[in-house]
Structure formats: structure tokens, C-alpha cells
C-alpha positions in Angstrom: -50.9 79.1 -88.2 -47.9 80.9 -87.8 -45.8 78.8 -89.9 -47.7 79.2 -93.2 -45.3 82.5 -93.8 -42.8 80.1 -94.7 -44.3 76.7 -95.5 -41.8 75.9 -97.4 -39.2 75.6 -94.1 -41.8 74.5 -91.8 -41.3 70.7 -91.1 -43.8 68.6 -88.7 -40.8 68.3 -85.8 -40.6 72.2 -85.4 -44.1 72.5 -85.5 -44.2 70.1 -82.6 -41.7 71.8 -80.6 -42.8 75.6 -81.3 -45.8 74.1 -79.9 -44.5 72.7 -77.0 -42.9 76.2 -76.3 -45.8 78.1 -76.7 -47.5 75.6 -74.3 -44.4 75.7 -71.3 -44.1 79.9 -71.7 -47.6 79.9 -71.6 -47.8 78.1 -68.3 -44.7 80.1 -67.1 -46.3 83.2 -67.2 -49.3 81.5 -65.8 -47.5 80.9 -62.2 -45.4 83.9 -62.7 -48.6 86.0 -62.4 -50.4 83.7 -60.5 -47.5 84.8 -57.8 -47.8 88.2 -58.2 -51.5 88.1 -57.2 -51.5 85.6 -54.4 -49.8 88.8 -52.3 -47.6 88.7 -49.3 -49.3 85.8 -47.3 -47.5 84.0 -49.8 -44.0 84.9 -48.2 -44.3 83.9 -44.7 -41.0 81.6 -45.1 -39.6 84.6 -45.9 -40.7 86.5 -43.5 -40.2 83.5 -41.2 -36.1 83.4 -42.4 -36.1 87.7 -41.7 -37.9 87.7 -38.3 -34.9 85.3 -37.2 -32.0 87.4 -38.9 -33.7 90.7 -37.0 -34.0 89.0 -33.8 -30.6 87.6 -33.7 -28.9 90.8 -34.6 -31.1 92.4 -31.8 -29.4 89.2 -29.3 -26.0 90.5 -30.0 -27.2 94.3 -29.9 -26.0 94.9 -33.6 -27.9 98.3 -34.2 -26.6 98.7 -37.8 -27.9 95.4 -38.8 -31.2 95.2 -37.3 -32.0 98.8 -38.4 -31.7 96.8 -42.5 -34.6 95.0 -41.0 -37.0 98.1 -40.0 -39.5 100.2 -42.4 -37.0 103.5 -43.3 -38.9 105.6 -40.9 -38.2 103.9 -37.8 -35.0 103.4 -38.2 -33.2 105.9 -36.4 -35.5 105.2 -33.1 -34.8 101.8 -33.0 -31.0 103.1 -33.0 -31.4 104.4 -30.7 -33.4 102.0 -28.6 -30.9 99.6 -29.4 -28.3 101.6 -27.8 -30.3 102.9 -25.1 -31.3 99.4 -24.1 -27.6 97.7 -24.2 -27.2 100.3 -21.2 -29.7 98.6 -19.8 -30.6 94.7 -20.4 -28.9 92.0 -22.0 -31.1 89.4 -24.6 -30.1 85.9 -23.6 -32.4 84.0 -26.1 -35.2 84.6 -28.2 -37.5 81.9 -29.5 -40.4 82.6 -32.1 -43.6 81.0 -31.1 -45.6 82.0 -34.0 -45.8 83.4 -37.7 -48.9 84.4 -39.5 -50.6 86.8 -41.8 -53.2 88.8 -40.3 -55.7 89.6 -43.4 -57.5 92.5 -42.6 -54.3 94.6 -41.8 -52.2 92.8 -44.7 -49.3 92.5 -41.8 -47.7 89.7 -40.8 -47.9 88.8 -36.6 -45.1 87.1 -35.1 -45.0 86.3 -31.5 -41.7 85.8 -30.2 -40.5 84.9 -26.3 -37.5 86.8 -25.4 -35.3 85.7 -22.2 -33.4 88.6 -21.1 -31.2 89.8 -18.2 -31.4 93.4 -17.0 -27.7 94.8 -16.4 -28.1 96.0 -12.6 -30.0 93.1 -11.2 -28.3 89.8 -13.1 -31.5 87.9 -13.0 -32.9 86.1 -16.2 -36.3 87.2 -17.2 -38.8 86.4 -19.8 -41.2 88.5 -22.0 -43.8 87.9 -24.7 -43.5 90.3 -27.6 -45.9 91.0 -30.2 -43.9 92.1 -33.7 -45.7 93.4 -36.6 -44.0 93.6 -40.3 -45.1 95.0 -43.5 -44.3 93.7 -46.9 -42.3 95.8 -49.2 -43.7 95.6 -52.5 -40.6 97.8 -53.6 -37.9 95.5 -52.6 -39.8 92.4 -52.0 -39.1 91.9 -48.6 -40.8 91.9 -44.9 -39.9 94.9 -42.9 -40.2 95.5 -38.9 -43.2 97.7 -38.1 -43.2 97.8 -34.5 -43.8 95.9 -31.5 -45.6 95.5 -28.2 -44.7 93.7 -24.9 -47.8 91.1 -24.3 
């Protein structure tokens, strides 16, 4: 036992409670890697809270925040989509119909239905989108891949 060393100091009550704290930083580290190794599809809360955040900033056509949502390399073209399409259309409301982890492609799938206007022809519209995110092992957050119109 580790307290033989110094037997001399060693009394039954810090026995007990060196035990006890071997036992609770034992089962610590237990979850903390236990976290680590359950992967992404453990974060879809998260990705759930950042798919909202993107989306609104996308409503009010805020180009600078949305890009913080996108992988680094597409941020500049969906800059520039964001501005291109403020010329154009108008997002009214979005609503996110569904959030889940696709396995095989370690992305997460979100579905969202976006009501929209387009600037020439004032009537309100409505499209299905298909967004895909990536989890950033780096920073620990769900980036925006891409999407497609359903």
C-alpha cells in the first residue's frame, strides 16, 4: 500500500479518504474517456443549438456571422451567396424538421423548411433543404458542409 512509506503518519481516516479519491478520479477519467470515444453522434444538442444560430444569422442575411458557422473552405462562397441572394430573396422563417447523425458518412443531416419571399415577386414560398455538417475535432464544434434544395 502506498502508505506504508510513512506508517508512522498514516491514520485509518486518510486511508479511507485517499481511497475514496482514488475511487471518484478513477471513475472521472472513466466518463472523461468514455466521451472521447463515443464520437460526434454524441453532440447532436450541440449541433442542434449551431444549426439554429447558422440559420438565424442566414434569416437576417448576417454574412459575417454565418460564415463562423461554415468549414474554413467555404467560407468565402457562402459570402458571397449570402450577398448575392439578399439581391435576390428575403428568408421569412425557417423551421428545423430534423437532426440526426448519418453513420456511414460521420455527418450530421438536418432538414430544415425555409419560407422565403423572392424580392421581385413579393410572394411567400417554401423550400425543403437538406444541410450537412461535419464535426471539428480541432475546435469541438459542428461546422456547415453544404446543402441541397429537396
Amino acid at each position: 500500500m502506498i502508505f506504508n512509506c510513512c506508517s508512522g503518519l498514516a491514520s485509518p481516516q486518510s486511508k479511507s479518504t485517499f481511497r475514496y479519491l482514488l475511487v471518484a478520479c478513477g471513475l472521472y477519467l472513466s466518463g472523461c474517456s468514455a466521451g472521447a470515444v463515443l464520437g460526434p453522434e454524441t453532440q447532436l444538442p450541440e449541433l442542434s443549438k449551431r444549426v439554429t444560430q447558422f440559420n438565424q444569422a442566414m434569416h437576417w442575411g448576417d454574412a459575417a456571422l454565418a460564415a463562423t458557422f461554415v468549414v474554413p473552405e467555404k467560407r468565402a462562397e457562402l459570402s458571397r451567396q449570402i450577398d448575392d441572394n439578399r439581391e435576390r430573396e428575403r428568408y421569412m422563417s425557417f423551421d428545423v424538421r430534423s437532426v440526426t447523425f448519418d453513420q456511414p458518412t460521420e455527418q450530421g443531416k438536418v432538414e430544415v423548411r425555409i419560407k422565403y419571399y423572392r424580392n421581385q415577386a413579393p410572394v411567400v414560398q417554401t423550400r425543403n433543404e437538406r444541410q450537412s455538417w461535419v464535426y471539428n475535432e480541432m475546435n469541438g464544434k459542428w461546422m456547415f458542409k453544404s446543402s441541397e434544395i429537396l
